[in-house]
C-alpha positions as a Markdown table, in Angstrom:
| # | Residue | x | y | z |
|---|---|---|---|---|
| 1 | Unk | -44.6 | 25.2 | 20.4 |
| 2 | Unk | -45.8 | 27.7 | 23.2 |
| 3 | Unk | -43.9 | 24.8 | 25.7 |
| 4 | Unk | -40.7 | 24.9 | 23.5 |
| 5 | Unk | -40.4 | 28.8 | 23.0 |
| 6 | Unk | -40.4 | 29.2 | 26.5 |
| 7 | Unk | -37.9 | 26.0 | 27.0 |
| 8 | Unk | -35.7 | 27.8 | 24.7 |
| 9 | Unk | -35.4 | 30.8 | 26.2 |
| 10 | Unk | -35.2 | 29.6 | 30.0 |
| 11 | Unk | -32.1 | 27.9 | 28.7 |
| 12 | Unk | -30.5 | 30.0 | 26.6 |
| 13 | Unk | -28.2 | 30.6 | 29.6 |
| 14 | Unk | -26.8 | 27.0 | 29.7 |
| 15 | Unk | -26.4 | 27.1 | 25.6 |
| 16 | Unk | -24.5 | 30.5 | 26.2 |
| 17 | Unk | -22.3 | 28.1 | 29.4 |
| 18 | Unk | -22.0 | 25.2 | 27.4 |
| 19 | Unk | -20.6 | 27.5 | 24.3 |
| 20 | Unk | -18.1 | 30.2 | 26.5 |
| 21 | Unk | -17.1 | 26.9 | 28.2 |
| 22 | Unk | -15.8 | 25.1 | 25.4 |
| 23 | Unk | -14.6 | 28.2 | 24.2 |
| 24 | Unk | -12.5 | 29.2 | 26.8 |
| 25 | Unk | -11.2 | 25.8 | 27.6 |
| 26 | Unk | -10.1 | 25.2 | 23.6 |
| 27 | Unk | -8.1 | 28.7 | 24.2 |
| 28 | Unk | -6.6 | 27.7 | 27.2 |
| 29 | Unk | -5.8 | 24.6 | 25.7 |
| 30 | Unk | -3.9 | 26.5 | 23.4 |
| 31 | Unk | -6.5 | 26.2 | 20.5 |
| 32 | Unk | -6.5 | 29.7 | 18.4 |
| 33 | Unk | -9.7 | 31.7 | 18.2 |
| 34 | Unk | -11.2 | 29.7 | 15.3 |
| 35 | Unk | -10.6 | 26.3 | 16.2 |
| 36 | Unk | -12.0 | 27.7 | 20.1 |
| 37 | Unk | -14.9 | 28.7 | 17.8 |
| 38 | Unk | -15.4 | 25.2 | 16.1 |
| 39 | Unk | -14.8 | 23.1 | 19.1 |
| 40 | Unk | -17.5 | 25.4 | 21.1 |
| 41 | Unk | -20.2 | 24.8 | 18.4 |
| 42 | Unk | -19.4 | 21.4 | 18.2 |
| 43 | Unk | -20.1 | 20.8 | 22.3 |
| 44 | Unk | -22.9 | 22.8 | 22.3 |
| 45 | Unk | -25.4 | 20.4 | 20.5 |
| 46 | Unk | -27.7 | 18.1 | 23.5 |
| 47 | Unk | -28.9 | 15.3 | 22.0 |
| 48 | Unk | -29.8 | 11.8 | 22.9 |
| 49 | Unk | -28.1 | 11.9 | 26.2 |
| 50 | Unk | -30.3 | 14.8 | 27.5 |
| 51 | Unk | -33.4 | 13.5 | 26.4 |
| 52 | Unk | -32.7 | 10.0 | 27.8 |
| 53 | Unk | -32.0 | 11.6 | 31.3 |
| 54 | Unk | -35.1 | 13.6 | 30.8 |
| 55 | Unk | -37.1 | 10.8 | 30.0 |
| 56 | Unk | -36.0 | 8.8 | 32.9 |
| 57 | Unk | -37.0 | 12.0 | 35.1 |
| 58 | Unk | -40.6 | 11.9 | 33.4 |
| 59 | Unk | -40.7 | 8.5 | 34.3 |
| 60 | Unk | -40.1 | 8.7 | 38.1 |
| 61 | Unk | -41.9 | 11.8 | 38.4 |
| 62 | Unk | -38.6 | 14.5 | 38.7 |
| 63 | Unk | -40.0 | 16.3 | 35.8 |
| 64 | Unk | -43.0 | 17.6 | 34.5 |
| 65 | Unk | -44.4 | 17.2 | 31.3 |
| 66 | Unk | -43.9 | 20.6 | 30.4 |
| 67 | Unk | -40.5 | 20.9 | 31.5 |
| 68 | Unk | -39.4 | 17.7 | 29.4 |
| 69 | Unk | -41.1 | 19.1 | 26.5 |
| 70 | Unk | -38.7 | 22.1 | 26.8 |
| 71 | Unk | -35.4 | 19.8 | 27.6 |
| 72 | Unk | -36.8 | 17.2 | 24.1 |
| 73 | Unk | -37.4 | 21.2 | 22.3 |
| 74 | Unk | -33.7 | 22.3 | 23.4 |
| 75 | Unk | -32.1 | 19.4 | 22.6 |
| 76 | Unk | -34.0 | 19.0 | 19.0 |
| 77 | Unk | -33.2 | 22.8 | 17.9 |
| 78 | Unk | -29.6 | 22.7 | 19.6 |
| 79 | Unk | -28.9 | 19.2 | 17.4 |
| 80 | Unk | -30.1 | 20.8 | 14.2 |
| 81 | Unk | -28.2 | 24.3 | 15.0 |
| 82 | Unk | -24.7 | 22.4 | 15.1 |
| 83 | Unk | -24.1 | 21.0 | 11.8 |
| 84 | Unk | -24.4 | 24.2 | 9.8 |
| 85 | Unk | -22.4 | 25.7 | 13.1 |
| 86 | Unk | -19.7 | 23.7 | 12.8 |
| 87 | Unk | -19.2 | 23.8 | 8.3 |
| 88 | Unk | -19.6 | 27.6 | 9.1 |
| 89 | Unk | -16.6 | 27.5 | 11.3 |
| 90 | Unk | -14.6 | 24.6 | 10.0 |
| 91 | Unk | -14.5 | 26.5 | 6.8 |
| 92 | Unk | -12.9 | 29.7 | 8.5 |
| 93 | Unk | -10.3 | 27.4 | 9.3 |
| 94 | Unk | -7.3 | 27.1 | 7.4 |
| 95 | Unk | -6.2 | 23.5 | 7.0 |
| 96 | Unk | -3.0 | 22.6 | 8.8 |
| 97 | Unk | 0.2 | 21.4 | 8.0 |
| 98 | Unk | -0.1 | 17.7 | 9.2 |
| 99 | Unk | -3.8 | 17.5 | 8.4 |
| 100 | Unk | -3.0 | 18.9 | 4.4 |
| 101 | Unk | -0.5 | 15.9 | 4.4 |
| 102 | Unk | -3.0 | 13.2 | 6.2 |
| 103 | Unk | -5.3 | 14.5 | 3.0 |
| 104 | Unk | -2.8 | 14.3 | 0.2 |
| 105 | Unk | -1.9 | 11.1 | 1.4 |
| 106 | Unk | -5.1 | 9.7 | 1.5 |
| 107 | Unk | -5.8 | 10.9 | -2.1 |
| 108 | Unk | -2.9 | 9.0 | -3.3 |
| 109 | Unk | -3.6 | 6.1 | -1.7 |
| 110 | Unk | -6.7 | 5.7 | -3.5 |
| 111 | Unk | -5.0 | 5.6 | -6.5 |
| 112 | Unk | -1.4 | 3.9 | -5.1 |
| 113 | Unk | -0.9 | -0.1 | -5.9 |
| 114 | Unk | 0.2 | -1.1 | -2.5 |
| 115 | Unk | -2.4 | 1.2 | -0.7 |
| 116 | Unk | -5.4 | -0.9 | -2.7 |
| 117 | Unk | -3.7 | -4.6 | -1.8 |
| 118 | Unk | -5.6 | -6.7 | 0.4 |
| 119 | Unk | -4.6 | -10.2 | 0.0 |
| 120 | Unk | -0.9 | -11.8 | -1.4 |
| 121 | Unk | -0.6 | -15.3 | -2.3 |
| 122 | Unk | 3.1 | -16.5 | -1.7 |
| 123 | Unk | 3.9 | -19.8 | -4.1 |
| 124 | Unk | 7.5 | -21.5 | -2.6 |
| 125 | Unk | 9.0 | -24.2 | -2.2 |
| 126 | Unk | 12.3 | -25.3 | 0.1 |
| 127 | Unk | 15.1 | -23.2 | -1.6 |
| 128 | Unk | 17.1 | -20.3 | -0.1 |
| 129 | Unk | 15.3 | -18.3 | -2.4 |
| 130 | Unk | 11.7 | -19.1 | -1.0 |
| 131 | Unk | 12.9 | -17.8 | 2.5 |
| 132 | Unk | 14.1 | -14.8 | 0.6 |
| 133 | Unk | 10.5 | -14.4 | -1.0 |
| 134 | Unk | 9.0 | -15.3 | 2.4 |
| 135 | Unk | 10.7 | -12.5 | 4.3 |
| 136 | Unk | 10.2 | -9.6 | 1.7 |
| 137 | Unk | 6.2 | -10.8 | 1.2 |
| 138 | Unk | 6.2 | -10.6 | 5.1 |
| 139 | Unk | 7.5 | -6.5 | 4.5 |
| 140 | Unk | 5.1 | -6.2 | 2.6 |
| 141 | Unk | 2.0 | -7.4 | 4.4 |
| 142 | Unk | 3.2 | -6.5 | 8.0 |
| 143 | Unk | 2.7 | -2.4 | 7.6 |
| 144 | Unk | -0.9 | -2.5 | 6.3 |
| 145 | Unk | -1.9 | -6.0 | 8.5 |
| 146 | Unk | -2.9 | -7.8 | 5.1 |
| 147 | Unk | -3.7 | -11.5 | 5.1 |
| 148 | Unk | -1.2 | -13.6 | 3.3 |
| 149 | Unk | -1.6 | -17.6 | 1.9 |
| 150 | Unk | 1.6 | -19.7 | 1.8 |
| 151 | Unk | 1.3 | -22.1 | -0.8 |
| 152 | Unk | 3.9 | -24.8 | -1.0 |
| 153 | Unk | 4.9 | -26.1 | -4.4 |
| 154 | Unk | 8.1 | -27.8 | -4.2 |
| 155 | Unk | 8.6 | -31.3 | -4.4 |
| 156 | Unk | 8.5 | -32.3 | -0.7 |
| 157 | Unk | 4.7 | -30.9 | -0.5 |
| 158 | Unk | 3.8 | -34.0 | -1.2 |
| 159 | Unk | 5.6 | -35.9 | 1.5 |
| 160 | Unk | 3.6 | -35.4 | 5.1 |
| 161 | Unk | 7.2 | -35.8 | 7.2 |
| 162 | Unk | 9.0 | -32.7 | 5.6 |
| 163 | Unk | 5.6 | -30.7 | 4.4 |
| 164 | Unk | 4.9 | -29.7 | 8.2 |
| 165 | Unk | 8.6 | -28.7 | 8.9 |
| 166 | Unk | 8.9 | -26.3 | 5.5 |
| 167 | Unk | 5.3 | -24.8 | 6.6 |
| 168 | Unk | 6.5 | -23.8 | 9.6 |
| 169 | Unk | 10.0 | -22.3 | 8.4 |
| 170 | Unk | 8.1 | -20.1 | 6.0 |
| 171 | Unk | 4.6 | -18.9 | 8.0 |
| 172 | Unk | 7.8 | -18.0 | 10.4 |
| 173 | Unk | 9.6 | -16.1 | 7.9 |
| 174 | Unk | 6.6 | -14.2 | 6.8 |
| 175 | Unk | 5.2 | -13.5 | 10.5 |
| 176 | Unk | 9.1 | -12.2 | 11.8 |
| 177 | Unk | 9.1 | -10.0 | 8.8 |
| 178 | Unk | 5.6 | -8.6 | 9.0 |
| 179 | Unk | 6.4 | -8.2 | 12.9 |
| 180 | Unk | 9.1 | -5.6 | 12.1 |
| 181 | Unk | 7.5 | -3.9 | 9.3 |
| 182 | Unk | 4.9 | -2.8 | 11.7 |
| 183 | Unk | 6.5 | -1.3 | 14.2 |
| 184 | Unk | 4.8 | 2.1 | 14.4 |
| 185 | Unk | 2.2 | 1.7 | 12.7 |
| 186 | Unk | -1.3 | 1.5 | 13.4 |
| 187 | Unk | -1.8 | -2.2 | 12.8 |
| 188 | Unk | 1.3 | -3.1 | 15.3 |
| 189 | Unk | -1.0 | -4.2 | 17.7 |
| 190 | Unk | -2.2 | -6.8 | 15.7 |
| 191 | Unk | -0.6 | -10.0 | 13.9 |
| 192 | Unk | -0.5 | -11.0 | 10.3 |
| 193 | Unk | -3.1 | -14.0 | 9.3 |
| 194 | Unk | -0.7 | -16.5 | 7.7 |
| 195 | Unk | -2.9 | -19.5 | 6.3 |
| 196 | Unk | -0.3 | -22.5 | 4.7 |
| 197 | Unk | -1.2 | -25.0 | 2.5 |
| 198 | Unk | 0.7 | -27.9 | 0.1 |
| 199 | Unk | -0.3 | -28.5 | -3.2 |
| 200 | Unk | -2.0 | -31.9 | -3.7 |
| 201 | Unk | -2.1 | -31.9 | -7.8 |
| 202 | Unk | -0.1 | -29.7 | -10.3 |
| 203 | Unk | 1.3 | -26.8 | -9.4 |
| 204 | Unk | -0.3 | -24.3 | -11.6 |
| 205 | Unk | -3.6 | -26.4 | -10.9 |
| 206 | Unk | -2.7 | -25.6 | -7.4 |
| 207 | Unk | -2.4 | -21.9 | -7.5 |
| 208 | Unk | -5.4 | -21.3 | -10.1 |
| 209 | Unk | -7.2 | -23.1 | -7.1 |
| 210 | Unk | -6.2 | -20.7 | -4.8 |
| 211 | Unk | -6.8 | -17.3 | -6.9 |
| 212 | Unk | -10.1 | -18.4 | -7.1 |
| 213 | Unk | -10.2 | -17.3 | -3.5 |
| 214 | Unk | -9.3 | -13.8 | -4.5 |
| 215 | Unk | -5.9 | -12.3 | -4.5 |
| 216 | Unk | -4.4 | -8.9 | -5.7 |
| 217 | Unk | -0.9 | -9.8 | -6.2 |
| 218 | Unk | 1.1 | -13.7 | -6.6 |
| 219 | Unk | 4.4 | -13.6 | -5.1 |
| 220 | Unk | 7.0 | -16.1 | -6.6 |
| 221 | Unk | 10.2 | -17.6 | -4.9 |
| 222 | Unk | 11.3 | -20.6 | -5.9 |
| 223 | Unk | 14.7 | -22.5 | -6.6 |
| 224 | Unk | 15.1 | -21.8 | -9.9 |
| 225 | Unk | 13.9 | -18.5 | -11.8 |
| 226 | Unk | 15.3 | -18.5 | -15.3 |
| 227 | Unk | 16.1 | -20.9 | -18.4 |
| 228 | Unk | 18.7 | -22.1 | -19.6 |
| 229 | Unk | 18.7 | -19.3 | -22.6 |
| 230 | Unk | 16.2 | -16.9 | -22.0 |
| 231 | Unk | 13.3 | -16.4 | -20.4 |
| 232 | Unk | 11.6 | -18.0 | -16.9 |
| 233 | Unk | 12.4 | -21.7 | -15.8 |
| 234 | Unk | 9.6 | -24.2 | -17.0 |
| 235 | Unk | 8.3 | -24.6 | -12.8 |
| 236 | Unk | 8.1 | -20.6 | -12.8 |
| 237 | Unk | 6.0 | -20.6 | -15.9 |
| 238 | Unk | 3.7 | -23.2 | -14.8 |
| 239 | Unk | 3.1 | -21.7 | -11.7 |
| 240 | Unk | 2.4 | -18.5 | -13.0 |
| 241 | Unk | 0.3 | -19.5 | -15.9 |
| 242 | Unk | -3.1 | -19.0 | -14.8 |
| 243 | Unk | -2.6 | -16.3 | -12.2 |
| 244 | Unk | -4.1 | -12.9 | -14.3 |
| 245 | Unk | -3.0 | -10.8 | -11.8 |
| 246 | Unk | -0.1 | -8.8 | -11.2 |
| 247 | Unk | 3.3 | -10.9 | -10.6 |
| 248 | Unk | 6.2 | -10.6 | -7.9 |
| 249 | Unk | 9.1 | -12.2 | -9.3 |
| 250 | Unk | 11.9 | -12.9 | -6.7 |
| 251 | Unk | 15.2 | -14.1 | -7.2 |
| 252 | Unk | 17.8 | -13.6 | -4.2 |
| 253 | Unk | 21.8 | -13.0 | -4.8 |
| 254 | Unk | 24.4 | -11.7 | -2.9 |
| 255 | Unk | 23.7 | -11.8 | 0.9 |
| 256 | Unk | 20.5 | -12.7 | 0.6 |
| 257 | Unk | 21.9 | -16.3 | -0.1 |
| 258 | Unk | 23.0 | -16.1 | 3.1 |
| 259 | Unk | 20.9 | -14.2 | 5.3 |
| 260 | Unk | 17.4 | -14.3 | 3.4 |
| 261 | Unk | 15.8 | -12.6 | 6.5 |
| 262 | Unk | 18.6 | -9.6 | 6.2 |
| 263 | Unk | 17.7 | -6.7 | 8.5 |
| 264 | Unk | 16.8 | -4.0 | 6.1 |
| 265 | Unk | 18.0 | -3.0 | 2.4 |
| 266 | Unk | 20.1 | -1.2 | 0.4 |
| 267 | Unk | 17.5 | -0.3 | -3.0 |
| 268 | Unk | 17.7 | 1.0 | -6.1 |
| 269 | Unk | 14.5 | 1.2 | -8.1 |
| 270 | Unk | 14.5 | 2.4 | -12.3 |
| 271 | Unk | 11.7 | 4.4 | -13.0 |
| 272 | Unk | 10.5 | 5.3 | -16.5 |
| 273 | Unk | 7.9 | 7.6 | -16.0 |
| 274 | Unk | 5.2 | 5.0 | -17.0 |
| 275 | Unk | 2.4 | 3.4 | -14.7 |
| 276 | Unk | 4.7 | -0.4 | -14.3 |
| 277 | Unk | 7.4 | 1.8 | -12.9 |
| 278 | Unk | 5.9 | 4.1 | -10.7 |
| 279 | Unk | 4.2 | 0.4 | -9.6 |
| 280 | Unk | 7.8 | -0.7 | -9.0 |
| 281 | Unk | 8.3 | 2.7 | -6.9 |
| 282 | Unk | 5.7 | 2.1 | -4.7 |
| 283 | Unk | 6.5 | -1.7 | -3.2 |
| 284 | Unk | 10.1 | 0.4 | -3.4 |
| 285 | Unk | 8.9 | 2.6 | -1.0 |
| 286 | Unk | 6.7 | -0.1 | 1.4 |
| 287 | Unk | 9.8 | -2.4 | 1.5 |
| 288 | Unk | 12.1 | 0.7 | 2.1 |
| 289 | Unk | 9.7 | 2.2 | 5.4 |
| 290 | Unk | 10.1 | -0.1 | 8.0 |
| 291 | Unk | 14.0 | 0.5 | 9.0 |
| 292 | Unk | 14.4 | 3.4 | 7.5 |
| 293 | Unk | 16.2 | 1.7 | 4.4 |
| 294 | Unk | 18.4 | 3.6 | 1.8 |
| 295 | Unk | 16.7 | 4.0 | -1.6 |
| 296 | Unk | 17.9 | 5.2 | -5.1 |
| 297 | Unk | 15.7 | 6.7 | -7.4 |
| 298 | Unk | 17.1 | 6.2 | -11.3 |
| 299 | Unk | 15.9 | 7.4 | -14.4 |
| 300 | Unk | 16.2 | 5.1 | -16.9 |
| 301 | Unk | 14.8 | 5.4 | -20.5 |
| 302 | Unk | 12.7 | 2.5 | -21.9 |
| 303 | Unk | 12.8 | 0.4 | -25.0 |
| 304 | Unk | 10.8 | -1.8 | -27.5 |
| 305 | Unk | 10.4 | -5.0 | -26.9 |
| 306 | Unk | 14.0 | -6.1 | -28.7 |
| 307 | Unk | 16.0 | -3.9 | -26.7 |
| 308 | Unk | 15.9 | -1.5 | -29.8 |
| 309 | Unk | 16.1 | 2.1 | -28.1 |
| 310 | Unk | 13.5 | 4.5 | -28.6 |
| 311 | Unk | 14.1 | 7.9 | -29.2 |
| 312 | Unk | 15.9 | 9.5 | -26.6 |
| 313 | Unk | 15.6 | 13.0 | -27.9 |
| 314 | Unk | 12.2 | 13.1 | -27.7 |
| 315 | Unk | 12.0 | 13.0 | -23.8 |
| 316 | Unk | 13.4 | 16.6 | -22.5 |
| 317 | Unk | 15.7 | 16.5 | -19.6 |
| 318 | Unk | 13.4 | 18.6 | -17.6 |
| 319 | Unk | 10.8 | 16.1 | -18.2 |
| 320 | Unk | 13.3 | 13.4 | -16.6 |
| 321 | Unk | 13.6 | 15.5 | -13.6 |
| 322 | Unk | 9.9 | 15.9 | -13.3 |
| 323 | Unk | 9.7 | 11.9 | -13.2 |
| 324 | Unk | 12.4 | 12.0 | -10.5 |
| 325 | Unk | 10.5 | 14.3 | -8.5 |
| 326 | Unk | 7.4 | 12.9 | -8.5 |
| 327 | Unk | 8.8 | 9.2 | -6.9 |
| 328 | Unk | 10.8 | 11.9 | -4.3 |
| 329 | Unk | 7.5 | 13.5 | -3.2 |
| 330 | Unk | 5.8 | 10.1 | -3.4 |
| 331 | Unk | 8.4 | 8.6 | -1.0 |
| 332 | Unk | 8.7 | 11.8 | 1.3 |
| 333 | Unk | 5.4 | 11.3 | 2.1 |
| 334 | Unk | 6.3 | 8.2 | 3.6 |
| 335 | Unk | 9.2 | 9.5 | 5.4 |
| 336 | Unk | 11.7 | 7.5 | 3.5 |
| 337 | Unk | 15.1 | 9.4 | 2.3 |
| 338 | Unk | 16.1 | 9.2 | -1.4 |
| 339 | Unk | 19.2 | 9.8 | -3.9 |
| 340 | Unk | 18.5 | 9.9 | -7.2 |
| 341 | Unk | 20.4 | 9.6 | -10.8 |
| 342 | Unk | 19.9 | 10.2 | -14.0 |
| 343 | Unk | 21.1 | 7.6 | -16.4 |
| 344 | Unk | 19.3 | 8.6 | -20.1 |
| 345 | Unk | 21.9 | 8.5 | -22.4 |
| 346 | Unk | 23.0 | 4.2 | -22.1 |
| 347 | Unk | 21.0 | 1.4 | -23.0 |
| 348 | Unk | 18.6 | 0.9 | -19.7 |
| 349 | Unk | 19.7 | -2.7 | -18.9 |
| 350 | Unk | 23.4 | -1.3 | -18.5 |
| 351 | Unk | 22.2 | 1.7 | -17.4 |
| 352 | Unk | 20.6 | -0.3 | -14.6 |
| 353 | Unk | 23.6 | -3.0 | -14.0 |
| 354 | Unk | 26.1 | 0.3 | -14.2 |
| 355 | Unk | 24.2 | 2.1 | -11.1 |
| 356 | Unk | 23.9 | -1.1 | -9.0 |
| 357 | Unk | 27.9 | -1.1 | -8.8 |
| 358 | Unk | 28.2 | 2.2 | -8.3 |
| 359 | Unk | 25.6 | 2.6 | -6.1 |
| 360 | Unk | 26.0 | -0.5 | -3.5 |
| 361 | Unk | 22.3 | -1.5 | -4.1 |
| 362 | Unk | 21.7 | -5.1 | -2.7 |
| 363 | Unk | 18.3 | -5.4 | -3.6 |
| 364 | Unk | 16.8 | -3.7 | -7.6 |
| 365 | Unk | 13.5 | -3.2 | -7.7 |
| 366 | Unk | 11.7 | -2.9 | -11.1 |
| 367 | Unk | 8.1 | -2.6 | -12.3 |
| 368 | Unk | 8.1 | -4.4 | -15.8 |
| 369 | Unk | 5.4 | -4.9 | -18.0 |
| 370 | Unk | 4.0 | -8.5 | -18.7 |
| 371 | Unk | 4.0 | -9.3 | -22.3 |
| 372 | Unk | 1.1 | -10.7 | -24.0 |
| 373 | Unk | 2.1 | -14.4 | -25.1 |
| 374 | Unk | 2.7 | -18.3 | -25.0 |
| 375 | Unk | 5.6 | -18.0 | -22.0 |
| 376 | Unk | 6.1 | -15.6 | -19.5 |
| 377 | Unk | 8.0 | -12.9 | -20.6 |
| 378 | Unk | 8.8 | -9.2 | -18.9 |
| 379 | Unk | 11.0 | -8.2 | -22.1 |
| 380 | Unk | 14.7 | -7.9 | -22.5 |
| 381 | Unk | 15.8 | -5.4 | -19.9 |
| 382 | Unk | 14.2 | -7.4 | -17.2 |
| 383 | Unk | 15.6 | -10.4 | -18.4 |
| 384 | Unk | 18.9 | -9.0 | -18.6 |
| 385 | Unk | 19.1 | -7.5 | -15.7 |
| 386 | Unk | 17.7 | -10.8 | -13.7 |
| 387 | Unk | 20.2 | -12.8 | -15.5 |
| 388 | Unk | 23.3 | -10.4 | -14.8 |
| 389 | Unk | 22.7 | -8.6 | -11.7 |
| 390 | Unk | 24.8 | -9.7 | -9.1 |
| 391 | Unk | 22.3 | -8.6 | -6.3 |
| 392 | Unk | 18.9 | -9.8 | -5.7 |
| 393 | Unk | 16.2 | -8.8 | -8.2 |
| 394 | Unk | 12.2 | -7.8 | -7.6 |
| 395 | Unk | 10.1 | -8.0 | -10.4 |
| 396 | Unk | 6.7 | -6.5 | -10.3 |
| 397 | Unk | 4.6 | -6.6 | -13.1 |
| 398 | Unk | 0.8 | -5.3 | -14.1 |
| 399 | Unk | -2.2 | -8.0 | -14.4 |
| 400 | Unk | -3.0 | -10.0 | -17.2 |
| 401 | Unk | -6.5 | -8.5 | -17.9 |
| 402 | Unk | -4.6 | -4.6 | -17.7 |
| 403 | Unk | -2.6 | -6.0 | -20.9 |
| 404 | Unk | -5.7 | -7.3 | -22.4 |
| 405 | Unk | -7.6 | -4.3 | -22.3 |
| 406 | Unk | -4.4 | -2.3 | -24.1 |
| 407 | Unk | -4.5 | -4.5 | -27.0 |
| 408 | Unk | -8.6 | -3.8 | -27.1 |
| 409 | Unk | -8.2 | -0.3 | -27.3 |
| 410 | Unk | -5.2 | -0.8 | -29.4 |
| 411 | Unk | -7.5 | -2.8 | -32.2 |
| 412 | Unk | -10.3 | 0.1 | -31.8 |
| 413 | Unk | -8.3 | 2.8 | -32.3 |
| 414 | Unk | -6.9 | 1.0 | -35.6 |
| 415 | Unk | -10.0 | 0.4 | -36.8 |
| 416 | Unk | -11.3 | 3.4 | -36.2 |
């Protein structure tokens, strides 16, 4: 203790050098006097690094063993002295404005859809359509650098000559798109991990194979989306069957039938105010960021199941506009530019097909809810606006086991 007192005190004069320093290089550097004040407490800790140089002086005989007890001392009560230092000056700080937005952001992502994805599963076969579903699944993985699976469920899977030559149209679909979407951002640098494979039984036996594996979202394109009447074509439903996690329902119109790897979109995405749409609002916004894409924001209200309206009145216009500003401060955060409309008074489904002709939109995006039952079903606004939309259509819905646990509460709260 004697050793260290005296250690302390004999360099006290570097502490004070190492401190004024830092200090006066952070104002310099045009730091203010409180972040000067944090950065020099920060610096002024010696830890490992001094007492590995002292110890290889010990060693050849530079240094005593009295003075390395006083550098081991310094460095010891200097490492301790910095933590409470630096919280006692990093909380005289006030946060600024980029950091208070790298925070906010980070709090919603924790709690955002897209932000919590970390592997897609892409089920296609050889249609126009699958390209389509290729290219926007590419969008979607190439920001964030997620890993995605091609899975080939067409016919021609099965046949070795044409299997290779569909593989490599789609893994180069998905790669081209993910290449643009991340341009600027951090995981540019690296490439997206595209793994193909071609079913070798069923279809749906195929796919429950491969969410075994562990995947957060199933995105469909495939030739044919919808029945003859109503509802999904028999293919879709069997490929989507035993997949209990959320759904991405493609179908590509317009342009896209001839350009399914278009550069950049025109989208218009109905929100509701309720957790499927705000969903919807969020792959909105992470197809929207990489080229700076136009996107409309509508309000739309919701229904029951049989397209009987709910009660209009009871949903206050400044309640509307609350919704509406909470997808505009969800997508400014992103950087992404919005219009929005209000559209409360006409039934949602021709709410929705009135503001895609107004509006120009080539690509609606809409979070739907899956309905607990025999067939795949997303209720009739989503049906009608997949069957009469004249531009392509994105349908993401919430997971099988999110629907289950409604219905459990649901029963409770009946019985109770």
């Amino acid at each position: 203790v004697r050793l260290g007192g005296k250690g302390l005190l004999r360099d006290q004069p570097a502490s004070l050098g190492k401190f004024g320093g830092a200090f006066v290089g952070g104002t310099l550097g045009g730091l203010n006097r409180k972040e000067s004040f944090a950065l020099a407490s920060g610096m002024n800790a010696r830890g490992s690094t001094e007492v590995i140089i002292a110890t290889i002086g010990l060693s050849m005989g530079v240094l005593s063993q009295n003075l390395f007890s006083m550098i081991v001392t310094m460095a010891i009560v200097t490492t301790m002295a910095m933590p409470p230092m630096l919280r006692a000056a990093l909380a005289r700080l006030p946060l600024g404005k980029d950091e208070k937005a790298r925070l906010e952001r980070e709090e919603l992502e924790e709690k955002g859809f897209v932000a919590n994805l970390e592997r897609l599963l892409l089920a296609v076969d050889e249609s126009v359509n699958a390209k389509f579903a290729a290219h926007v699944a590419g969008l979607l993985a190439g920001a964030r650098g997620l890993p995605i699976t091609v899975l080939h469920v067409g016919p021609r899977a099965k046949h070795q000559e044409k299997k290779r030559e569909d593989e490599q149209s789609h893994e180069t679909a998905v790669k081209n798109a993910a290449k643009a979407a991340a341009e600027g951002e951090e995981e540019a640098s690296r490439d997206v991990d595209v793994t193909t494979r071609a079913r070798d039984k069923k279809a749906g036996d195929a796919v429950v194979d491969e969410a075994k594996k562990g995947f957060d979202l199933l995105v469909v394109g495939m030739d044919k989306v919808t029945g003859a009447k109503e509802g999904f074509d028999r293919k879709i439903e069997e490929v989507t069957a035993g997949f209990e996690g959320p759904l991405a329902i493609i179908v590509a119109k317009g342009n896209h039938l001839k350009q399914p790897a278009s550069d950049g979109f025109k989208i218009l995405v109905p929100v509701s105010g309720s957790a499927v749409s705000r969903r919807g609002a969020e792959i909105a916004i992470a197809l929207a960021r990489p080229r700076a894409t136009s996107l409309g924001v509508m309000y739309v209200s919701t229904t029951r199941d049989k397209g009987v309206r709910r009660n209009s009145a009871s949903v206050s216009l400044l309640k509307e506009e609350a919704i509406l500003k909470d997808t505009v401060a969800l997508a400014a955060r992103y950087d992404v530019d919005v219009t929005t409309s209000l559209r409360a008074s006409a039934a949602p489904e021709e709410a929705v097909l009135q503001e895609i002709r107004n509006s120009g939109a080539d690509l609606v995006v809409m979070g739907v809810d899956r309905i607990q039952g025999d067939s795949l079903n997303f209720g009739s606004v989503a049906d009608a606006v997949l069957r009469k939309s004249k531009v392509s259509v994105l349908l993401i819905s919430n997971a099988l086991s999110h629907i289950q646990a409604s219905l459990g509460v649901g029963r409770q709260r009946a019985q109770g």
